[in-house]
C-alpha positions in Angstrom: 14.0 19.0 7.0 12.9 22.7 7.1 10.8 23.0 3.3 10.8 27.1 2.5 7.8 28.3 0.9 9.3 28.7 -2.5 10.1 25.2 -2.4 6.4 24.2 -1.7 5.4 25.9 -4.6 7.2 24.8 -6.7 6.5 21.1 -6.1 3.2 22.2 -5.8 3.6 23.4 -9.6 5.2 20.4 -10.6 2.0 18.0 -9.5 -0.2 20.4 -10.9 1.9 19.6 -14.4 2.1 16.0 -14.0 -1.6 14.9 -12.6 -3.7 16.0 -15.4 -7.2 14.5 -17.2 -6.8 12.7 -20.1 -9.1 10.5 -22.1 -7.2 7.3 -23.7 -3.9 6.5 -24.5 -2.0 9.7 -24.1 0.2 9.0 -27.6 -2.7 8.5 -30.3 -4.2 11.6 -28.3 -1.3 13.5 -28.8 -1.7 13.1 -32.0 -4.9 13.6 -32.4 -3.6 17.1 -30.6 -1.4 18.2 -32.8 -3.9 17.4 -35.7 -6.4 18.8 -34.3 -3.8 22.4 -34.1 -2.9 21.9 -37.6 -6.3 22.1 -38.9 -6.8 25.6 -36.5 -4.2 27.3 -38.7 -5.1 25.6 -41.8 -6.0 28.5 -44.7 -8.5 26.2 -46.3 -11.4 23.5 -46.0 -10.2 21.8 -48.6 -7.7 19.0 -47.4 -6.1 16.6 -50.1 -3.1 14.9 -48.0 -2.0 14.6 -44.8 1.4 13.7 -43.4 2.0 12.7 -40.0 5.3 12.3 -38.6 6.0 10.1 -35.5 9.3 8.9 -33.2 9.5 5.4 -33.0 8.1 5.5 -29.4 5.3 7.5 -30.3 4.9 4.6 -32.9 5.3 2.3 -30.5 2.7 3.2 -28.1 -0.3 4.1 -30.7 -0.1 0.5 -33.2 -1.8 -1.9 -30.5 -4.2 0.5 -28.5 -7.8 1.2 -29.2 -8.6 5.4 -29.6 -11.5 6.5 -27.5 -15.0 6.9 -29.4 -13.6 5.5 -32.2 -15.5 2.4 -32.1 -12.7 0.4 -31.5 -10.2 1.3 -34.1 -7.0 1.3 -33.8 -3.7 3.7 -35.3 -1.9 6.4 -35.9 -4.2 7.7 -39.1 -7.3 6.8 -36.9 -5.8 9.4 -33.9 -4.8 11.6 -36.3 -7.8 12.0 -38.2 -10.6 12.6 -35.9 -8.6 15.4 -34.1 -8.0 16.6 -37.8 -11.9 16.7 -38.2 -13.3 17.1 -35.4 -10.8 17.4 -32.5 -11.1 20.7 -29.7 -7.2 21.3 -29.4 -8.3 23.8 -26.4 -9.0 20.3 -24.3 -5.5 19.4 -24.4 -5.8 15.7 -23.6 -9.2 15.4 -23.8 -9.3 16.4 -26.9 -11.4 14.1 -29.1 -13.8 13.6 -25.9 -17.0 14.7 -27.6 -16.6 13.0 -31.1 -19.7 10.9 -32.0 -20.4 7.9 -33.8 -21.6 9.9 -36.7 -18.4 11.8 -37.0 -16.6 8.7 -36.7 -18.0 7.4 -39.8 -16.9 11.1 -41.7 -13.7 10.1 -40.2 -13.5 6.2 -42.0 -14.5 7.6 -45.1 -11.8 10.6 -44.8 -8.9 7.7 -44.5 -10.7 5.2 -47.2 -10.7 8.4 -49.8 -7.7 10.6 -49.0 -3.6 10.4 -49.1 -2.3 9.5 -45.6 1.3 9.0 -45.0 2.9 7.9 -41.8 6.6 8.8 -41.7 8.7 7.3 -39.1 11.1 10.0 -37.9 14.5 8.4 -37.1 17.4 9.7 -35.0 14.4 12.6 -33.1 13.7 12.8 -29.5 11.4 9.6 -27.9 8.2 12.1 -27.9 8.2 13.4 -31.3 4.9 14.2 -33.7 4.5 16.8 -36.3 1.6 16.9 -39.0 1.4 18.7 -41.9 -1.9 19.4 -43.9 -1.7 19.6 -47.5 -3.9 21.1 -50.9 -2.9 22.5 -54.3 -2.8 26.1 -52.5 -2.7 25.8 -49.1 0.0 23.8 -46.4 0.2 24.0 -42.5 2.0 21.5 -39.9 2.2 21.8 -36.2 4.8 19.9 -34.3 5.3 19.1 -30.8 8.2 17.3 -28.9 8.8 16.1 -25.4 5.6 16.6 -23.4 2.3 15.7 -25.1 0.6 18.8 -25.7 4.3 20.7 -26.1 3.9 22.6 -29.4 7.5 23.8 -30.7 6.7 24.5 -34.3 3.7 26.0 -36.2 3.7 27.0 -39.8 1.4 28.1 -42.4 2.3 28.0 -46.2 5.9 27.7 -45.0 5.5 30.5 -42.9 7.1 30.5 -39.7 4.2 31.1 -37.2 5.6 29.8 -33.7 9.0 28.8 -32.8 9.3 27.6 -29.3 12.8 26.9 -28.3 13.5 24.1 -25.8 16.4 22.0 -24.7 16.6 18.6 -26.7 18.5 16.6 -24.4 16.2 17.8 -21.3 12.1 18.0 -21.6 13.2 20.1 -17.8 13.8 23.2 -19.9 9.9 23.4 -20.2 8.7 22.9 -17.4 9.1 23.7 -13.6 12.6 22.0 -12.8 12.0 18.7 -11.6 15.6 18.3 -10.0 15.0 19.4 -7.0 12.9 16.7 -6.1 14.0 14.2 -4.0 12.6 10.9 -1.9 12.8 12.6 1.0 11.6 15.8 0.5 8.4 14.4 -0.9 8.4 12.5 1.8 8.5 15.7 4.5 6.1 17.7 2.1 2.9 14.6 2.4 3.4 14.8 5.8 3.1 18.8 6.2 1.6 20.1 3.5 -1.7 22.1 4.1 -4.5 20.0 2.8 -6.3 22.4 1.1 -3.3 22.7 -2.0 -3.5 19.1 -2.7 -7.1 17.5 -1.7 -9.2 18.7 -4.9 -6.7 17.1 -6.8 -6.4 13.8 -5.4 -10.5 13.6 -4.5 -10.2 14.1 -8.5 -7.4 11.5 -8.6 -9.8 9.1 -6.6 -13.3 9.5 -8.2 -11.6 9.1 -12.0 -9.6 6.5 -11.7 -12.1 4.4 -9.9 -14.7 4.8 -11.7 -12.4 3.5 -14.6 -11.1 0.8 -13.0 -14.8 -0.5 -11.8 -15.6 -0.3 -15.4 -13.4 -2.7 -15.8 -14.4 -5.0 -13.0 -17.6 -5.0 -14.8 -17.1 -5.1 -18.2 -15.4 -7.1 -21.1 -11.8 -5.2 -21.7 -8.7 -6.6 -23.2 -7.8 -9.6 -21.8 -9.8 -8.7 -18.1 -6.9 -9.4 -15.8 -7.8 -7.2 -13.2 -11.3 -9.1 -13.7 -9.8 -12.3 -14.2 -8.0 -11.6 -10.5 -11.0 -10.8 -8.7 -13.4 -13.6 -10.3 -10.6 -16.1 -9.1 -10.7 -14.5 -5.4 -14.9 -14.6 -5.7 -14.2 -18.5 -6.5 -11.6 -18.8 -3.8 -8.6 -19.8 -6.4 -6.9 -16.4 -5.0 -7.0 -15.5 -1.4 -9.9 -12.8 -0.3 -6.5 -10.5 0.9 -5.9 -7.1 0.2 -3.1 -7.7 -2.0 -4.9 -9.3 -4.7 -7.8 -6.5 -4.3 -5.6 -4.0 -5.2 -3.7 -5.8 -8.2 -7.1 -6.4 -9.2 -8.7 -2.8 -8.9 -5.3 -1.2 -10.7 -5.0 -3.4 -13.3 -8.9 -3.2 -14.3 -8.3 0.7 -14.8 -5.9 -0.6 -17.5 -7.8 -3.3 -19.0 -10.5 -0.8 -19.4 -8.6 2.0 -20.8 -5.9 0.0 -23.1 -9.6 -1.0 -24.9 -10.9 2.3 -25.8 -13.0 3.1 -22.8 -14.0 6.7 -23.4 -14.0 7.4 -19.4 -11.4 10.2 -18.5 -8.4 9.0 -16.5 -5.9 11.1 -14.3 -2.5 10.5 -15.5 1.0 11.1 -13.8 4.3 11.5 -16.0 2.4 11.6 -19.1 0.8 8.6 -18.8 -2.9 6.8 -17.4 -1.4 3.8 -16.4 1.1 5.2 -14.2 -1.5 7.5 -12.5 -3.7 4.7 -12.6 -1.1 2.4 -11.1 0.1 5.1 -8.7 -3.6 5.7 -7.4 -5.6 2.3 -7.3 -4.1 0.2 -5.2 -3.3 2.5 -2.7 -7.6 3.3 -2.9 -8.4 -0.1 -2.4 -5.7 -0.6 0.3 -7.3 2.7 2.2 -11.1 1.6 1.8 -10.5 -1.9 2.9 -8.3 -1.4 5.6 -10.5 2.0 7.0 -8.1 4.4 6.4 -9.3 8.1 7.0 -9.3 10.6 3.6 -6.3 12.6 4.6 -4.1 9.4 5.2 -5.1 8.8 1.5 -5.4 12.1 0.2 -1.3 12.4 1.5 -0.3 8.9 0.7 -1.1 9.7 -2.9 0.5 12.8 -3.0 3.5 11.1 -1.9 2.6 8.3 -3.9 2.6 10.6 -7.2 5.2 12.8 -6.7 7.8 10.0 -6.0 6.4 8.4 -9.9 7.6 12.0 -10.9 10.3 12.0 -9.7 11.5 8.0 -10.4 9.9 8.9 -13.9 11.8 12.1 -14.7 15.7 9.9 -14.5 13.7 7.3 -16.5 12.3 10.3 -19.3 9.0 10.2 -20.3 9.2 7.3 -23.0 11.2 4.3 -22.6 11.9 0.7 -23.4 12.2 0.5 -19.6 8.6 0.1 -18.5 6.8 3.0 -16.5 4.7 1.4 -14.4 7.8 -0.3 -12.8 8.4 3.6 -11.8 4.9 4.2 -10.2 4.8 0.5 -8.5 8.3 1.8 -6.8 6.1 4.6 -5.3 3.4 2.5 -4.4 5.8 0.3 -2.4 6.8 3.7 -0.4 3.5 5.0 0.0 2.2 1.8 1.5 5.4 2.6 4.6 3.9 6.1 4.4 0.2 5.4 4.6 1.4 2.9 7.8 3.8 5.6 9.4 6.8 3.7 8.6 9.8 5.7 9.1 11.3 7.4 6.1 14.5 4.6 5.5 11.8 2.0 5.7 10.0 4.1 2.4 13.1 4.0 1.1 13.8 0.5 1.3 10.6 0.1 -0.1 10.8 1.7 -3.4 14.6 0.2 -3.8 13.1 -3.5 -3.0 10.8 -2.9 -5.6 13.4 -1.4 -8.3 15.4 -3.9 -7.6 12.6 -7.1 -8.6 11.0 -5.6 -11.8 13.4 -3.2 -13.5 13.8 -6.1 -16.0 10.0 -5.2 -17.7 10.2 -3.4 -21.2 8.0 -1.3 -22.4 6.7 -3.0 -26.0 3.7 -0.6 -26.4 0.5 0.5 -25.1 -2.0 -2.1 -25.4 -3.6 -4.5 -23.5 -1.0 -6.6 -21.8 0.1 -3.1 -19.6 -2.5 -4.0 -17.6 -1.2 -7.8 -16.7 2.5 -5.4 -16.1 0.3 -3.1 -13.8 -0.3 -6.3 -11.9 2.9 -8.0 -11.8 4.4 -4.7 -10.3 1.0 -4.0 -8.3 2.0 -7.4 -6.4 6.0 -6.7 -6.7 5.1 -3.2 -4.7 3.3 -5.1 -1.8 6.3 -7.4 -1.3 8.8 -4.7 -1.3 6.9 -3.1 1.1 6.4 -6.4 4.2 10.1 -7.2 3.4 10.9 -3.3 3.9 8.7 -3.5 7.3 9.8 -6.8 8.3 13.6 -5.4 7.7 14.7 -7.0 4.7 15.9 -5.4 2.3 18.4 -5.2 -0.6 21.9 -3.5 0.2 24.3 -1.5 -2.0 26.3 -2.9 -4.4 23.4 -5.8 -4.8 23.2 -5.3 -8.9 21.8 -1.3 -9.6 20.9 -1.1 -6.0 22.6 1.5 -4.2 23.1 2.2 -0.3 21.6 5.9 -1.1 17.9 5.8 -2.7 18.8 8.8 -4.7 21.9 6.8 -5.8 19.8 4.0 -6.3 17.6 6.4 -9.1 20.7 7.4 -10.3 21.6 4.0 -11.9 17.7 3.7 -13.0 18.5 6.5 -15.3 21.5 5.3 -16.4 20.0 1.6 -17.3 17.3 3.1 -19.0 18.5 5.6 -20.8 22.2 3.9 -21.5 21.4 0.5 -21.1 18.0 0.5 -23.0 18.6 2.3 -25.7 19.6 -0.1 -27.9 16.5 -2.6 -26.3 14.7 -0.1 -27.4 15.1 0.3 -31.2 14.8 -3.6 -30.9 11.5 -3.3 -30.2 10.2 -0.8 -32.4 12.0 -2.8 -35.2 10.2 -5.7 -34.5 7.0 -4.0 -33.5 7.6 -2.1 -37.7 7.9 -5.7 -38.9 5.3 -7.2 -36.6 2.1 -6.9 -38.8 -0.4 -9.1 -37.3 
């Protein structure tokens, strides 16, 4: 496959977009975003109410997971009101990084002493927040849809300030098109691409998320899976094999960050745990088996590219479960990383669809780790039976002879076939008050 130069740089763009920084949760810190925005163009220091408006998904992901340097609180108001107060909208995702305990309790007494209102918008797009600010003179709201940090609307005093078109059926229209990525042309790219476009990012990629996920190893997080794992191979229970190191090392990342660790994380698709799920186990696979650094440094650029790309037909919130989506690309970049041939890869990543694409998506919190797991250890399955051969053919359920094909009917199962699955779940999650 000859890859022109525009076509580089443009998926070049596109995993510059996707592996970003970001502190916590990426929902309650888009919120805490957009807050943080509203207050910028705010006419007043005086604030008597504030309003924030969330999709169901957005709702979904922000009820069960702690906010970073909050102490360990959880919520929408919580996000919302330390980017409000004391949030640096200019960090984009990281931005309540620098927010210290002292703030936090300016914070507490802000929601135990003001009007709050959480509104959830119906019948919006998945990614959805606006917040409006409110006193007896002054009013502004900032709203963003899509992507986290995507600001559409700004008023002030019912001005119009910004208006920022985009298409609601496609968060594409904002972005560098993701369509013309395929399995195969990430594929050729890892294998070609110069090093020196890709390897600050993915040496960032490495230091990051490890250091996350050996927090977790060594602290107290959520319920400790990834800990849990490796306690059980220290005591023999589990094998000493590099399989359970790596569901161990990924899901700590999650354990850690699902429970308010304030250590930055580099997500993929929006998300931490799908960078994080995308990354680790492939960095435990590569240290313990000796792998050199560009054999990783290309095996995760294949490895988060093809997340992208799976992630993009899913859309970037979804009862269907993402980490399913950077597992998938896992499975492949183990083939890649051990020079398997490129139907092998895709094998892979359709062995892997086809296991776990049954995992919903019920909310960040701290059972994504246990998921990160369950796929981390799906992904290394897929990928002997892809080795060894085995694989599932087309026409098995949504598996398709084509893996593009095969992607094809992932979008249409989770976007179709979920959608209802979804609003079942933030229902419940609504009435779910425990």
């Amino acid at each position: 496959m000859k890859i022109s130069s525009e076509t580089k740089q443009k998926v070049l763009k596109i995993l510059y977009e996707e592996v970003i920084p970001a502190q916590g949760c990426t929902e309650p810190i888009a919120i805490a975003f957009t807050a943080a925005k509203a207050k910028e163009v705010f006419e007043d220091e005086q604030i008597d109410k504030v309003i924030i408006y969330c999709s169901g998904n957005i709702i979904k992901n922000v009820k069960s997971v702690v906010v970073p340097n909050s102490g360990g609180e959880i919520g929408i108001e919580v996000a919302a009101i330390m980017g409000l107060l004391y949030g640096d909208a200019s960090k984009d995702l990281m931005v309540i990084s620098d927010i210290s305990p002292k703030e936090m309790e300016e914070v507490k007494y802000f929601i135990a002493n003001k009007e709050i209102e959480v509104v959830h918008k119906e019948d919006t797009e998945k990614l959805y927040v606006m917040v409006e600010i409110h006193n007896e003179n002054h009013c502004s709201s900032v709203e963003i849809k899509h992507l986290h940090t995507n600001i559409t609307q700004i008023k002030r005093d019912k001005e119009l300030v910004l208006q920022q078109a985009c298409n609601d059926n496609c968060f594409n229209s904002i972005v560098e098109d993701r369509s013309i990525l395929s399995i195969a042309l990430i594929y050729e790219l890892a294998k070609t691409i110069e090093l020196e476009h890709i390897e600050s990012l993915m040496n960032q990629v490495i230091s990051l998320n490890s250091n996350i996920a050996n927090e977790g190893l060594n602290g107290n997080y959520g319920v400790n899976i990834g800990k849990v794992i490796l306690e059980n191979i220290q005591s023999g229970f589990y094998g000493d094999d590099v399989r359970n190191r790596a569901a161990s090392f990924a899901a700590a990342g999650s354990d850690a960050r699902m429970s308010g660790c304030a250590l930055p994380v580099m997500t993929t698709s929006g998300s931490g745990n799908q960078g994080m799920a995308a990354s680790l186990a492939l960095i435990e696979y590569a240290n313990i088996l000796n792998k050199s650094k560009e054999d990783l440094i290309r095996t995760l650029f294949f490895s988060h590219l093809a997340t992208v790309h799976i992630k993009t037909n899913v859309g970037r919130l979804s009862a269907y479960c993402g980490v399913i989506c950077s597992a998938a690309a896992v499975a492949g970049a183990l083939c890649f990383i051990e020079r398997k041939e490129f139907k092998v890869i895709s094998h892979a990543i359709a062995n892997t669809l086809g296991d776990v694409s049954g995992i919903i998506c019920d909310g960040a919190k701290s059972s994504c780790a246990m998921k990160i797991a369950t796929t981390i250890y799906a992904a290394f399955d897929a990928y002997l039976l892809a080795s060894s051969g085995k694989f599932f053919h087309g026409g098995d359920g949504i598996i398709a002879d084509d893996i593009e094909q095969t992607l094809s009917h992932i979008e249409k199962l989770s976007k179709d076939g979920m959608r209802i699955t979804d609003d079942v779940i933030i229902e419940i999650m609504n009435n779910n008050k425990s």
